[in-house]
Backbone as ProteinMPNN parsed JSONL, in Angstrom:
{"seq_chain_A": "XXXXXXXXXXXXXXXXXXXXXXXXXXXXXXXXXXXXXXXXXXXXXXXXXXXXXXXXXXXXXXXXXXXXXXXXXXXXXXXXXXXXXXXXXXXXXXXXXXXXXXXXXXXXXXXXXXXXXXXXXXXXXXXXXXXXXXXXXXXXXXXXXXXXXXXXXXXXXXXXXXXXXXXXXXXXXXXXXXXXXXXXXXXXXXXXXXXXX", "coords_chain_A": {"N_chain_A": [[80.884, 74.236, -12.794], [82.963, 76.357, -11.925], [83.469, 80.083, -10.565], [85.825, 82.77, -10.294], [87.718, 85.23, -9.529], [85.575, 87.154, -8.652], [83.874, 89.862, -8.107], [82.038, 93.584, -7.886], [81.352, 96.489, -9.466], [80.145, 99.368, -8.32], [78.776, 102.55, -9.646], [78.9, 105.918, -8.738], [77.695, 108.967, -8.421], [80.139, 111.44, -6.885], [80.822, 109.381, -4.9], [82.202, 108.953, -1.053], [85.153, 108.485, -0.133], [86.213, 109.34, 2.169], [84.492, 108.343, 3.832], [84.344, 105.485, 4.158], [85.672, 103.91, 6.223], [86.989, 102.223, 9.346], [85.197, 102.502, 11.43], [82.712, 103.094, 9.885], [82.781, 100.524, 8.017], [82.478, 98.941, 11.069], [80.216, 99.528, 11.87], [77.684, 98.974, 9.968], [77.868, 96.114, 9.956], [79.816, 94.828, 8.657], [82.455, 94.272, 9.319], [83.667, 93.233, 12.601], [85.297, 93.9, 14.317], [88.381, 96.379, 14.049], [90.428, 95.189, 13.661], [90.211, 93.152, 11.47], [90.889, 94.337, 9.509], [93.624, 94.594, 7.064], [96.029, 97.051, 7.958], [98.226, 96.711, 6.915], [97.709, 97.578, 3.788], [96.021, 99.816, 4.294], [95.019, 102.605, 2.685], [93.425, 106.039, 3.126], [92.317, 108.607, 2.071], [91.166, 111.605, 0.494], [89.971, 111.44, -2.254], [90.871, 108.975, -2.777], [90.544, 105.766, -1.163], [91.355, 102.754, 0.498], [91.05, 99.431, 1.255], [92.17, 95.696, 2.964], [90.545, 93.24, 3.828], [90.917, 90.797, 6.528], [89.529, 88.588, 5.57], [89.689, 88.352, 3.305], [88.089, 90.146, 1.051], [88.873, 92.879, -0.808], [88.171, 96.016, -1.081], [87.981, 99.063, -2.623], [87.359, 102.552, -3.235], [86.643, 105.433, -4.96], [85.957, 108.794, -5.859], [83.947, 108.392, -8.082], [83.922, 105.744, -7.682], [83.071, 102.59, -6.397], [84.31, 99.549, -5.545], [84.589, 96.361, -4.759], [86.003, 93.303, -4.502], [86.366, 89.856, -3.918], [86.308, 86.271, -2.951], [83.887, 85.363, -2.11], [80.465, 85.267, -3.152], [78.682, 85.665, -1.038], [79.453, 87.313, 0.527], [80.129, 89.638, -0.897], [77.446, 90.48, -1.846], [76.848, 91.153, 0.842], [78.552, 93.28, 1.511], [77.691, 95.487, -0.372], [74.838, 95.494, -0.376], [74.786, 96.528, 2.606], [76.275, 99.022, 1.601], [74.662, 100.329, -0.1], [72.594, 100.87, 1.697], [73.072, 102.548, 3.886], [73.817, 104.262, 3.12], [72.478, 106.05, 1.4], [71.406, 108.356, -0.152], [73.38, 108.768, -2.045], [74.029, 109.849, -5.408], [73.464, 106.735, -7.566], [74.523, 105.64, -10.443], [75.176, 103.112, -12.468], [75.759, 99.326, -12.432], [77.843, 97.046, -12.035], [78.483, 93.732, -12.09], [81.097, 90.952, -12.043], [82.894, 88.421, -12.863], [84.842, 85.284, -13.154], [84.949, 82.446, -15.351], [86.7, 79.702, -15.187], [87.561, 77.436, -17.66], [88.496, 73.804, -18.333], [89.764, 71.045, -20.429], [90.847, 73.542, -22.907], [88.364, 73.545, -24.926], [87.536, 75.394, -26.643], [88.955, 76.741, -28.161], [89.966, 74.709, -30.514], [87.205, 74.148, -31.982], [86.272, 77.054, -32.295], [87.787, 77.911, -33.878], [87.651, 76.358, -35.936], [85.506, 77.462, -36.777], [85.641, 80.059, -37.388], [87.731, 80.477, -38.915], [88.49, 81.395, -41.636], [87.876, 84.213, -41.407], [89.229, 85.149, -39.327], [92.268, 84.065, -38.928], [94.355, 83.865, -37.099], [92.966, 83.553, -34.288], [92.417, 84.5, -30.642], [90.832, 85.358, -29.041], [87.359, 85.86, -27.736], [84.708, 88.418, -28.571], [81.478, 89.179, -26.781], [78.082, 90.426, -26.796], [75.256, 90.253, -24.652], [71.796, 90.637, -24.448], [70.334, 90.416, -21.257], [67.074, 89.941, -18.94], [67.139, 92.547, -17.255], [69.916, 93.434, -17.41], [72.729, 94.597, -19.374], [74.93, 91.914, -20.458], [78.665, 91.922, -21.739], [80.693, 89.484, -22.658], [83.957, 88.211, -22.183], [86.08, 85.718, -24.328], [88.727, 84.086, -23.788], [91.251, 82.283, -25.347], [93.62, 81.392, -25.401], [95.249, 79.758, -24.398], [96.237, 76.511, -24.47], [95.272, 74.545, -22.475], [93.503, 75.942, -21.055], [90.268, 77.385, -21.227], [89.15, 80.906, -21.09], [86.241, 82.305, -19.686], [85.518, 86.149, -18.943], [83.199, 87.558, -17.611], [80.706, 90.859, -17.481], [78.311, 92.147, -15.901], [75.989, 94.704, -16.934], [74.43, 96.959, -14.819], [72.151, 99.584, -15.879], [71.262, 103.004, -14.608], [70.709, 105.355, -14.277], [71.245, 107.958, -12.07], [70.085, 107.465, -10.07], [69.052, 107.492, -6.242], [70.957, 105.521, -4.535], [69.251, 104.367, -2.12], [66.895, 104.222, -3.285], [67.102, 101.875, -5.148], [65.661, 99.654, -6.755], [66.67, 97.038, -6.708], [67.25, 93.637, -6.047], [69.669, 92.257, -5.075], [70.898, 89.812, -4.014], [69.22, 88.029, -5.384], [69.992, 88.908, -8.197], [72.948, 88.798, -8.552], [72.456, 85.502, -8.243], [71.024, 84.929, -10.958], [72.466, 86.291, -12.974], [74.789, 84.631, -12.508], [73.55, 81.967, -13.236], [72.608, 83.005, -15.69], [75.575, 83.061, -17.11], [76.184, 80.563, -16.863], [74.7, 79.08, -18.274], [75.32, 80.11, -21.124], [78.051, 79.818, -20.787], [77.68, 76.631, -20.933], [75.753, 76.086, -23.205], [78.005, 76.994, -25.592], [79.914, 75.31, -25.399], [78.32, 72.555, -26.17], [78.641, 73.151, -28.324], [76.728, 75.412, -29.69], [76.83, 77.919, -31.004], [75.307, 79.563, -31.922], [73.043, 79.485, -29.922], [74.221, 81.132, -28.055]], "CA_chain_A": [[81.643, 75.401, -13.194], [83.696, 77.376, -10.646], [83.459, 81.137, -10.609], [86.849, 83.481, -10.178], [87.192, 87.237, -9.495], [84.548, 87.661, -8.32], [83.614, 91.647, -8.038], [81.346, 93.98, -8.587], [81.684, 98.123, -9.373], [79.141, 100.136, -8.391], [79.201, 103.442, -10.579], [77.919, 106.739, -8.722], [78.235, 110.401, -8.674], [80.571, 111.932, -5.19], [81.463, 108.627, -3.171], [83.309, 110.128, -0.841], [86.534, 107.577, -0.229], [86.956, 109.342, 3.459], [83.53, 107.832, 4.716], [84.331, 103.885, 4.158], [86.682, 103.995, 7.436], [87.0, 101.001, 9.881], [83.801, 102.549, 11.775], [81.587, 102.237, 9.054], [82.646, 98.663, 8.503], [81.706, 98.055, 12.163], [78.536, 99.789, 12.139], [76.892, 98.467, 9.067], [78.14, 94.92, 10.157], [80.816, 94.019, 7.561], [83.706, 93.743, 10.191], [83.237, 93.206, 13.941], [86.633, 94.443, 14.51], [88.96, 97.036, 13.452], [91.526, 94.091, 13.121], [89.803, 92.415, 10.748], [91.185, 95.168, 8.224], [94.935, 94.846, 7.13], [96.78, 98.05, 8.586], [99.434, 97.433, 5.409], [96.878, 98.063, 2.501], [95.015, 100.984, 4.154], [94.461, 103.722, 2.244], [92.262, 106.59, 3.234], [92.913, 110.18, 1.27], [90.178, 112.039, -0.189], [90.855, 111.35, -3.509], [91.029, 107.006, -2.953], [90.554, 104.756, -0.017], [91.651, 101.453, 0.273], [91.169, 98.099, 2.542], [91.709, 95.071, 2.759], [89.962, 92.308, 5.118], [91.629, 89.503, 6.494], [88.662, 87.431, 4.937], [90.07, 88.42, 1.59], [87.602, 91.269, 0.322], [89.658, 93.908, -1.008], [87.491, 97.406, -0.992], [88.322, 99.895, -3.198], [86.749, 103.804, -2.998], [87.218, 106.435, -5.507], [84.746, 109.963, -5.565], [83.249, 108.102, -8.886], [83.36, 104.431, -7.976], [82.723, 101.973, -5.317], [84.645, 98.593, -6.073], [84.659, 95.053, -3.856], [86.557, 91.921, -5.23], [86.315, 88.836, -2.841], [85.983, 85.02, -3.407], [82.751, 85.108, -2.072], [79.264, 86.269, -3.818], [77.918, 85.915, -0.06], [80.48, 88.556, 1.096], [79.861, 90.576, -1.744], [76.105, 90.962, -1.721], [76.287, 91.676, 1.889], [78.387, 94.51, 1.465], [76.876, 95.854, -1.603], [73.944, 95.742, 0.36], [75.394, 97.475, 3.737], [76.813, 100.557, 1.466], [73.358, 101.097, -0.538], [71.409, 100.847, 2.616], [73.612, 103.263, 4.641], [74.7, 105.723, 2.364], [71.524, 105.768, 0.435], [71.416, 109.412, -0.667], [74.439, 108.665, -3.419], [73.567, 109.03, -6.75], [74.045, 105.994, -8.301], [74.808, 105.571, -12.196], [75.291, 101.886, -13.078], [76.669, 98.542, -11.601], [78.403, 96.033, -12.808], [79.007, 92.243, -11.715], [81.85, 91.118, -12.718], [83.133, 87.044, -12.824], [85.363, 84.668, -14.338], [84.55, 81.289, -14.999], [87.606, 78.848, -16.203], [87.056, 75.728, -18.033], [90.12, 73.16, -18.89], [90.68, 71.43, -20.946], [90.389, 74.952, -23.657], [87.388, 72.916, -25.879], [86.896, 76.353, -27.871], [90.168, 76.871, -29.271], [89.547, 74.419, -32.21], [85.726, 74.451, -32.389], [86.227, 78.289, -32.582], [89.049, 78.383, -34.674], [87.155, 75.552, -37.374], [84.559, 78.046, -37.514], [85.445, 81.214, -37.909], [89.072, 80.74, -39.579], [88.354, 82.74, -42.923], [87.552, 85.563, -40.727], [89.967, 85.261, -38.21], [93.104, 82.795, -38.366], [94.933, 84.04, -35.623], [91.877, 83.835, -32.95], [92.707, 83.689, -29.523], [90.173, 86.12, -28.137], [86.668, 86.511, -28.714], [84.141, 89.219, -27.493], [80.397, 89.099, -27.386], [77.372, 90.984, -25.938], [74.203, 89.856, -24.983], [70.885, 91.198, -23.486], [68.736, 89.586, -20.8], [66.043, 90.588, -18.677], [67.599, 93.452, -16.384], [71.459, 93.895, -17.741], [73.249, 93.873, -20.652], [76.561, 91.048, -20.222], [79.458, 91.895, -21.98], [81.438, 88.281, -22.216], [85.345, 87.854, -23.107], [85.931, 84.421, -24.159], [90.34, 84.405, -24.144], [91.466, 81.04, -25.521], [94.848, 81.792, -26.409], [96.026, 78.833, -24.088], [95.683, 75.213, -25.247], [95.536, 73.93, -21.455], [91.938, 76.396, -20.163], [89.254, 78.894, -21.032], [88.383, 81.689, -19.65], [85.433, 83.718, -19.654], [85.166, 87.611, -18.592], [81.526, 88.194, -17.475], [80.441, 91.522, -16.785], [76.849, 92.248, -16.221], [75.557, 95.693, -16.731], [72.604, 97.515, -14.828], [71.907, 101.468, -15.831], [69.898, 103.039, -13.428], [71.4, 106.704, -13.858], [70.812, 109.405, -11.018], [69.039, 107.473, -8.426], [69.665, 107.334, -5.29], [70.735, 104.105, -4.004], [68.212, 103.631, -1.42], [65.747, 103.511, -3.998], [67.153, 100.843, -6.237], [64.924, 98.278, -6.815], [67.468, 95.781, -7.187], [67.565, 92.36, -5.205], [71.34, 92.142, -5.25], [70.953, 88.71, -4.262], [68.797, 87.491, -7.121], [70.627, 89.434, -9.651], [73.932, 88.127, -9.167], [71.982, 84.414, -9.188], [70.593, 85.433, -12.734], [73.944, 86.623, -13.963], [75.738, 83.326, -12.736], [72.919, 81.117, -13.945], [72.872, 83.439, -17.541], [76.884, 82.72, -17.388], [76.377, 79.167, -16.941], [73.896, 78.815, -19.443], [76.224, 80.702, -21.784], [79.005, 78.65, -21.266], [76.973, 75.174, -21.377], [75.333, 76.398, -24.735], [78.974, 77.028, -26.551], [80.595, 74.122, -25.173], [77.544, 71.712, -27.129], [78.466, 73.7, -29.739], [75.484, 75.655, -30.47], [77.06, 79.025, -31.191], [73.234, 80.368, -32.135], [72.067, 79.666, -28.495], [74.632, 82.025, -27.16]], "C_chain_A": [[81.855, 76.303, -11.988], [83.562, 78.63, -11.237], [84.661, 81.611, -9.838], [86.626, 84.651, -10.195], [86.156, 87.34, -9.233], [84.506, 89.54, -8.009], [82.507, 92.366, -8.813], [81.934, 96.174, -8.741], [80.384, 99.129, -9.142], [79.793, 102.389, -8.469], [78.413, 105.13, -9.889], [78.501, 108.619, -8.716], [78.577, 110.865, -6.793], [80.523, 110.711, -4.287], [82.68, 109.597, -2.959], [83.738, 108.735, -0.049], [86.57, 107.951, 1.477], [85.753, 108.955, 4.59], [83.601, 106.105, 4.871], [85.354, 103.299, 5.028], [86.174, 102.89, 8.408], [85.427, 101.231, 10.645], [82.876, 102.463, 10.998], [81.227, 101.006, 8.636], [81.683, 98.623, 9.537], [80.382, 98.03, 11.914], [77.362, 99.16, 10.882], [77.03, 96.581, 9.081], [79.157, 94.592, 9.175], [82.004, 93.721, 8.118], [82.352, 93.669, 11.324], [84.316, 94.115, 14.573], [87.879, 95.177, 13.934], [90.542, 96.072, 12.686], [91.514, 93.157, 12.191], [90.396, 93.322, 9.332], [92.834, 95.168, 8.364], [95.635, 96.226, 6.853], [97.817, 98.057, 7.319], [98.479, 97.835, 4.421], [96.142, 99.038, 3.023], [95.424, 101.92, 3.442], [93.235, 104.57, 2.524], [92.665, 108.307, 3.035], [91.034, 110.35, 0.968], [90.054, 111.965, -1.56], [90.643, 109.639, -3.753], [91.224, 106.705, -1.211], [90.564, 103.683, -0.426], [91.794, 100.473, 1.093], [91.019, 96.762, 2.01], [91.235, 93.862, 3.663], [91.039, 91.179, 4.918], [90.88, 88.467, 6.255], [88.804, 87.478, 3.52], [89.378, 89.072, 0.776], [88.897, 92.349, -0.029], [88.409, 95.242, -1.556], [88.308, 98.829, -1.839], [87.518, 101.554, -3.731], [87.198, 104.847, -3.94], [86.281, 108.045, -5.428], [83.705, 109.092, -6.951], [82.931, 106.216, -9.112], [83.679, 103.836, -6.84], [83.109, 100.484, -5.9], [85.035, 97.39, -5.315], [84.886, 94.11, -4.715], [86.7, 90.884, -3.884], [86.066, 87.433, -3.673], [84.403, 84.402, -2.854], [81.4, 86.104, -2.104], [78.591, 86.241, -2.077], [78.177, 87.492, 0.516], [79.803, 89.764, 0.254], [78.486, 91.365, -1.664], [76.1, 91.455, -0.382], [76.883, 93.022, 2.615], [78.01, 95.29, 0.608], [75.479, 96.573, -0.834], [73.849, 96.577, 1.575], [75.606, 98.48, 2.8], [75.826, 101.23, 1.166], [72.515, 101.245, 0.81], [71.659, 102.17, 3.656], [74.186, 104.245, 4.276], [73.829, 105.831, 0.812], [71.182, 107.368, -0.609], [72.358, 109.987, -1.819], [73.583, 108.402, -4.154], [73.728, 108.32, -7.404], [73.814, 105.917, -10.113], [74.708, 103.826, -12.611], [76.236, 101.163, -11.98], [76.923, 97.353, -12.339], [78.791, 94.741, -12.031], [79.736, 91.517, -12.384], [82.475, 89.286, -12.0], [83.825, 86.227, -14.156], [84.964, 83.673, -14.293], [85.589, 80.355, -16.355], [87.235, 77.405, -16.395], [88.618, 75.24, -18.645], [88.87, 71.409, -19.144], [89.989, 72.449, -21.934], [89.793, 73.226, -24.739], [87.227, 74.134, -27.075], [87.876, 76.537, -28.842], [90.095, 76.115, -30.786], [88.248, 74.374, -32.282], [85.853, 75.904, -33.188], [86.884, 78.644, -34.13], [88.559, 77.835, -36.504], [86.488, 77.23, -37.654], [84.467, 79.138, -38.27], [87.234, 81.272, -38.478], [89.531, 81.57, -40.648], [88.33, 84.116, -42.492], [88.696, 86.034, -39.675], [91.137, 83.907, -37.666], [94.133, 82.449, -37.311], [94.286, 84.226, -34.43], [92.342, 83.943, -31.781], [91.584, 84.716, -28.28], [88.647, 86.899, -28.78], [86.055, 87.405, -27.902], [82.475, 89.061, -27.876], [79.375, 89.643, -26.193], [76.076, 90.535, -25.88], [73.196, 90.238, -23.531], [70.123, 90.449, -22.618], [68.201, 90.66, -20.068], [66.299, 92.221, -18.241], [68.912, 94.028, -16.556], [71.683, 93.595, -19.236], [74.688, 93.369, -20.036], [77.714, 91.274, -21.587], [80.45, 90.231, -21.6], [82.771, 88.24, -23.694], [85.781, 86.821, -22.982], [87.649, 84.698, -24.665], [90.673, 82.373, -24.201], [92.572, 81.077, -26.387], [95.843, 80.263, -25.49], [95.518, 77.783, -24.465], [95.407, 73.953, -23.631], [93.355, 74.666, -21.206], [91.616, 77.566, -21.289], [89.315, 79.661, -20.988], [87.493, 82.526, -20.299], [85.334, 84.493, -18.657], [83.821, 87.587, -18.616], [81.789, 89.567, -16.596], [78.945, 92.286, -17.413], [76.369, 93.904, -16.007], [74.547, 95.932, -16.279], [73.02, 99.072, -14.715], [71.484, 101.626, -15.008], [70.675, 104.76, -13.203], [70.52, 108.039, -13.114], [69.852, 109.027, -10.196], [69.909, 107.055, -7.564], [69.581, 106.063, -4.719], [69.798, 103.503, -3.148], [67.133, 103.865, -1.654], [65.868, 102.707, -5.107], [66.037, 99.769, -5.836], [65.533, 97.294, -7.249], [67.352, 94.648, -5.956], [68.992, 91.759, -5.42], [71.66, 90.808, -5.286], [70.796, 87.928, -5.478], [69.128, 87.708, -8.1], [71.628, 88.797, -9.657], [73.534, 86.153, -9.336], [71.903, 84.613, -10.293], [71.917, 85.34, -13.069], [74.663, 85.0, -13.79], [75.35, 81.988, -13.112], [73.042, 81.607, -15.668], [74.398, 82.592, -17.729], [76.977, 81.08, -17.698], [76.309, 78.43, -17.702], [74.642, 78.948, -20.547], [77.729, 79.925, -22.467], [78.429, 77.04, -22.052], [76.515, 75.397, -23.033], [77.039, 76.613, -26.085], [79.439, 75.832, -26.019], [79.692, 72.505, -25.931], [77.707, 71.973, -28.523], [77.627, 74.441, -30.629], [75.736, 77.296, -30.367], [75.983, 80.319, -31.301], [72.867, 80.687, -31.3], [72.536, 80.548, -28.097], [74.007, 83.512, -27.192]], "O_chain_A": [[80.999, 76.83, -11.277], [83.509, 78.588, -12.467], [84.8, 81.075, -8.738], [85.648, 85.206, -10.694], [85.645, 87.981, -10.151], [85.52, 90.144, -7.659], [82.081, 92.052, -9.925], [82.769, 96.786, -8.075], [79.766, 99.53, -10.128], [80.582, 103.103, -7.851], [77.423, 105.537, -10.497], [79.58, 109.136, -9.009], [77.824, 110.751, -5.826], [80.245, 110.839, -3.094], [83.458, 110.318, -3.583], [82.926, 108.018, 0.534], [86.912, 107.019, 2.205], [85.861, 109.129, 5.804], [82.891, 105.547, 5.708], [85.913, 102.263, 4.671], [84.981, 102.598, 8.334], [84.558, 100.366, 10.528], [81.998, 101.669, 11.336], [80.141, 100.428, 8.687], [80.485, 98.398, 9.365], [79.596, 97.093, 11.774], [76.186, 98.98, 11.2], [76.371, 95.877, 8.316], [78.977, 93.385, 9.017], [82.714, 92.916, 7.515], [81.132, 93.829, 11.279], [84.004, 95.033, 15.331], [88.526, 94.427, 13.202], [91.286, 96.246, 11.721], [92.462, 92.404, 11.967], [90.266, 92.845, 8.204], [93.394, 95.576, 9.381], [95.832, 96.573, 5.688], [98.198, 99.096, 6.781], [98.706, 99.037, 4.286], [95.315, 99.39, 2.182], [96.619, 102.109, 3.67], [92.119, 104.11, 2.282], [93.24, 109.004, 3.87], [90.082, 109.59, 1.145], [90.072, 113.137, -1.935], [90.292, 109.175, -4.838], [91.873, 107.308, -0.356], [90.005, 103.348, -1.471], [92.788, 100.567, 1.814], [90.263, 96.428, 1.098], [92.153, 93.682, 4.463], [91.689, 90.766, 3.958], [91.302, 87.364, 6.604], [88.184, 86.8, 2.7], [89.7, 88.889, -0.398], [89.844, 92.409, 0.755], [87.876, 95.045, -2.648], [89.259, 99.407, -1.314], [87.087, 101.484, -4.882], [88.342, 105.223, -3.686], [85.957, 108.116, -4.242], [82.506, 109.23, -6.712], [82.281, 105.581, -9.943], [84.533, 104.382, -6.142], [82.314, 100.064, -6.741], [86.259, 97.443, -5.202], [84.131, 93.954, -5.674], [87.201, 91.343, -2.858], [85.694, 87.441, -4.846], [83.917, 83.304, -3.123], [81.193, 87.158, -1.502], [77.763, 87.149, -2.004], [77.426, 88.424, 0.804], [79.087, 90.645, 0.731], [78.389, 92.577, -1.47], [75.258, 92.344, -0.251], [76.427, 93.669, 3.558], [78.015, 96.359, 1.218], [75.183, 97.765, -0.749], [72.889, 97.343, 1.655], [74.826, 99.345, 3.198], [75.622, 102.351, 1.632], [71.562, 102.01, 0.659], [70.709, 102.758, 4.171], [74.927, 105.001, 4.904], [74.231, 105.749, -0.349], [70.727, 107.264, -1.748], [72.299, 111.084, -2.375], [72.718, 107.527, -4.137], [74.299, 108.806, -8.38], [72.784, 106.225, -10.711], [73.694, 103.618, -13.277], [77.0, 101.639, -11.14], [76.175, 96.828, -13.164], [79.642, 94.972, -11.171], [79.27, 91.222, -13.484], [82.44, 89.052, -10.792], [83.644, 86.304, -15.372], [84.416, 83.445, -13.215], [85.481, 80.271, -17.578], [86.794, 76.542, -15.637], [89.517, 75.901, -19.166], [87.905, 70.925, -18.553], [88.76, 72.429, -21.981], [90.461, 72.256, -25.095], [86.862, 73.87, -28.221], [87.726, 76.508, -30.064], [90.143, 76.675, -31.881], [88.141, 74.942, -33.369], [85.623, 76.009, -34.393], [86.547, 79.354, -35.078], [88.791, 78.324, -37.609], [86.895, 78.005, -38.519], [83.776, 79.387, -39.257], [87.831, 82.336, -38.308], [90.555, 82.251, -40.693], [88.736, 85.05, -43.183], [88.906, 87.2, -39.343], [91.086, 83.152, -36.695], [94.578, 81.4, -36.845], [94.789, 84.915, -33.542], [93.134, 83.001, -31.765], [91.631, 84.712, -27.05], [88.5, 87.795, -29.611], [86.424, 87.508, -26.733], [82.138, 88.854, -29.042], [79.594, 89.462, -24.995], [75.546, 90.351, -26.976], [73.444, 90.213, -22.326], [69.212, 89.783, -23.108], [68.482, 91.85, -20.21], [65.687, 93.091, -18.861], [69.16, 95.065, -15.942], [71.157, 92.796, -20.01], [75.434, 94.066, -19.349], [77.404, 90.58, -22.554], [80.803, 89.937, -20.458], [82.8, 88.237, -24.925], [86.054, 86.467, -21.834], [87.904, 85.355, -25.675], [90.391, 81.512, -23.368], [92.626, 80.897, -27.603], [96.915, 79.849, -25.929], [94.35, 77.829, -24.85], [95.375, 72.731, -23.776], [92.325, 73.992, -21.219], [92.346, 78.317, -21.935], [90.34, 79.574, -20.312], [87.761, 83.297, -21.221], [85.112, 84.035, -17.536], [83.255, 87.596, -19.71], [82.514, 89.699, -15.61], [78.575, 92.72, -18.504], [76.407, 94.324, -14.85], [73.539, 95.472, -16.815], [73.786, 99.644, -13.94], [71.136, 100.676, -14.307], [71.079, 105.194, -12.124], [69.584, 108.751, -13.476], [68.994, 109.734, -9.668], [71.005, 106.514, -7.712], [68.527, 105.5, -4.424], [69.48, 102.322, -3.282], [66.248, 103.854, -0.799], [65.008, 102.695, -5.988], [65.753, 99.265, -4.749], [65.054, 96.611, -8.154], [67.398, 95.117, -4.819], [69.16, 90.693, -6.014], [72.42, 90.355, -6.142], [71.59, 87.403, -6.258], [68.809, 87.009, -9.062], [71.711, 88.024, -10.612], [74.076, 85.483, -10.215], [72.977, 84.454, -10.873], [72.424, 84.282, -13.44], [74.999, 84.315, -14.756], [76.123, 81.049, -13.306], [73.413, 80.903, -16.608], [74.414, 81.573, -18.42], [77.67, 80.526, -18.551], [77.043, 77.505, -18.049], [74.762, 77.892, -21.169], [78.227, 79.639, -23.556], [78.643, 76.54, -23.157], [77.071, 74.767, -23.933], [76.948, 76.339, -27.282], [78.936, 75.041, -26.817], [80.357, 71.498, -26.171], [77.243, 71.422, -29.521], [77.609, 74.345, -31.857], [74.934, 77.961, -29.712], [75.937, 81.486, -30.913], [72.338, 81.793, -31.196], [71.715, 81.295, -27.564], [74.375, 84.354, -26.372]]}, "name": "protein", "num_of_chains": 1, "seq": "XXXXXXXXXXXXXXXXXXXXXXXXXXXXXXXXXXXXXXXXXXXXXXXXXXXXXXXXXXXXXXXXXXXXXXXXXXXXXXXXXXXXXXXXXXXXXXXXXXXXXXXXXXXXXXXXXXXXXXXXXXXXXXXXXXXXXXXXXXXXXXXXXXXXXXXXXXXXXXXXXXXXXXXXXXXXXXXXXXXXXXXXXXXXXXXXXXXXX"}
């Protein structure tokens, strides 16, 4: 199972949009070079900043949210990790990990559709929440095409009014967890065992 969209949002009180400027890249390591950032997508206001790498992160800054989409969880965790470490005195609120994961050919469409048809004969979209150790996952299962899949994962962690550089999060190991939970998640409806999910 391939993973899509990748992104995560991290949720805090006063990012400030006019500190995530090509020098902070450098200095926290996430570029090497100011050229590594495409000059058409900048944005940098007080209000929203915006970049995007020519490795295909796209960075997104608001005063209330902190948002990285890339095709790779390496990328991701390692700026995730660079912003909390270096701008540790933000209060953070919650973060979210956020992943698609498409399956073909769409297997749920009639499984789904047998099951819950009395309830719902026009299905094509279900929603469902579920707790593990450290987040709660929100998962949108859209099976309105007869070709693929798709599930919406997005993994919640609270953690309101601390300051990022005292999360006790392992950024790494969490988004493992989440994309092993997801996996699991999927594998368990696709046997058919609607219960396990």
């Amino acid at each position: 199972m391939n993973l899509t969209n990748l992104s995560f949002v991290l949720l805090a009180q006063n990012h400030n949009p006019t500190v995530v400027v090509e020098d902070f890249w450098k200095s926290v390591g996430v570029i090497n070079d100011a050229s590594e950032i495409k000059k058409e997508n900048l944005i940098i206001t007080p209000g929203l900043s915006q970049l995007h790498l020519e490795s295909g992160e796209k960075i997104v800054v608001d005063p209330n949210r902190f948002q990285v989409l890339s095709n790779s969880k390496e990328k991701l965790v390692h700026i995730l990790n660079s912003y909390c470490k270096n701008l540790r005195y933000i209060q953070g609120q919650a973060l979210g990990f956020n992943f698609n994961i498409v399956t073909k050919p769409n297997i749920y469409k009639e499984y789904l559709t047998r099951i819950l048809w009395d309830a719902v004969p026009d299905l094509i979209n279900l929603a469902f929440q579920k707790t593990y150790n450290n987040s709660i996952a929100t998962i949108n299962l859209d099976i309105s095409s007869e070709d693929q899949a798709v599930f919406s994962f997005n993994f919640n962690y609270d953690f309101v009014n601390t300051a990022l550089g005292d999360l006790k999060i392992n950024f790494q190991l969490e988004w493992e967890n989440c994309e092993n939970n997801a996996k699991d998640f999927v594998s368990n409806l696709e046997k058919g065992s609607l219960s396990k999910v």
